[in-house]
C-alpha positions in Angstrom: -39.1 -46.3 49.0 -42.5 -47.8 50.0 -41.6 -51.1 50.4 -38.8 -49.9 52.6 -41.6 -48.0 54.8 -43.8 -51.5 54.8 -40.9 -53.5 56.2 -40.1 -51.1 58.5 -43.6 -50.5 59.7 -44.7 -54.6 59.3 -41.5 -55.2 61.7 -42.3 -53.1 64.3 -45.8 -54.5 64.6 -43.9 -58.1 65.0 -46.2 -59.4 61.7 -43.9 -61.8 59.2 -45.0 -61.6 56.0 -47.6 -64.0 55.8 -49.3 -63.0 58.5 -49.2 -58.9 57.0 -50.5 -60.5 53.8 -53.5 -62.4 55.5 -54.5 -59.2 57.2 -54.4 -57.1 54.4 -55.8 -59.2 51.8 -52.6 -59.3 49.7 -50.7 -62.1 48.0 -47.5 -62.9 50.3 -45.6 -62.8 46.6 -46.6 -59.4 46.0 -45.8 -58.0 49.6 -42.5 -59.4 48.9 -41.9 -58.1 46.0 -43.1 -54.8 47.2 -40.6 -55.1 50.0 -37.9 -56.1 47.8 -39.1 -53.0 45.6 -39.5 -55.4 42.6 -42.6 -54.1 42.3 -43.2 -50.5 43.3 -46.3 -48.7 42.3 -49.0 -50.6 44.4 -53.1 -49.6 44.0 -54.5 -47.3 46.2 -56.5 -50.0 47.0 -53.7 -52.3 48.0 -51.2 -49.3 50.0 -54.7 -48.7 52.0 -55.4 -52.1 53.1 -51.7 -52.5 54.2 -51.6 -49.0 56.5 -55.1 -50.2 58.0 -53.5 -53.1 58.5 -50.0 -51.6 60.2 -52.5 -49.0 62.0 -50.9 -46.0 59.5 -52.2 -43.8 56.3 -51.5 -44.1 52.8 -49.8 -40.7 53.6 -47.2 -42.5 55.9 -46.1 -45.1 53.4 -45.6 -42.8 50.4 -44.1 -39.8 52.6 -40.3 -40.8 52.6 -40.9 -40.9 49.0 -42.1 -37.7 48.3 -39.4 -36.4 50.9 -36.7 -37.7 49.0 -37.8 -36.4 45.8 -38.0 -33.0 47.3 -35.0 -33.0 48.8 -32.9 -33.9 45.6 -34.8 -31.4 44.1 -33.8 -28.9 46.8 -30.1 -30.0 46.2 -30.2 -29.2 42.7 -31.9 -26.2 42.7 -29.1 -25.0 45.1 -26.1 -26.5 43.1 -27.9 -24.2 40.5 -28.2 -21.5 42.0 -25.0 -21.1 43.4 -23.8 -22.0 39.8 -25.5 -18.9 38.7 -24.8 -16.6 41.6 -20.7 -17.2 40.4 -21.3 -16.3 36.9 -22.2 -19.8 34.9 -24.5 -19.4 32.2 -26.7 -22.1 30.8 -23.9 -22.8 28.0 -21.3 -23.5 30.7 -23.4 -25.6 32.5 -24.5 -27.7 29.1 -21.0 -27.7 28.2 -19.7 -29.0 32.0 -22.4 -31.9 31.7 -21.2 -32.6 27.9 -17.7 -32.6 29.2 -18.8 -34.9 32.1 -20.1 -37.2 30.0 -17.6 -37.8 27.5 -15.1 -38.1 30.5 -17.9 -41.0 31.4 -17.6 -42.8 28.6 -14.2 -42.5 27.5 -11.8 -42.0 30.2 -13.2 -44.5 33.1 -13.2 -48.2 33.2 
């Protein structure tokens, strides 16, 4: 997550978060929140002025992010395809999920 990346980033520069907030021209409540990821799709604006600040890029922050996307993504589309390349059809697999979800929401407590 962002926030996540802030922390990380903020802490290595030794800034607490008031002082982080000062130099980027940022609320200390929003930071926070940010950190916390209570809030988690900051401006442009705002993500620049806080990787100036740390001496990194809007890129850096919102990296991991996009990483982690891509690799779920990658996960899936293998669990698919190896679904696939042992016979399932798209009915098995829409059945398998039905079947996971009633076991969901009728056999665990």
């Amino acid at each position: 997550m962002i926030g996540q990346k802030i922390k990380v980033l903020r802490q290595k520069k030794g800034y607490s978060i008031s002082q982080l907030a000062a130099k980027a021209r940022v609320s200390k409540s929003y930071l926070s929140d940010l950190e916390n990821n209570k809030k988690n799709n900051p401006s442009i604006i705002v993500l620049s002025r806080i990787a100036a600040t740390l001496g990194s890029s809007v890129d850096e922050l919102v990296a991991g992010e996009q990483l982690e996307k891509t690799m779920i993504d990658e996960e899936w589309m293998d669990l698919l395809e190896k679904g696939v390349s042992k016979g399932m059809s798209k009915k098995e697999f829409t059945e398998f999920q039905i079947y996971l979800q009633y076991r969901r929401d009728y056999h665990e407590e």
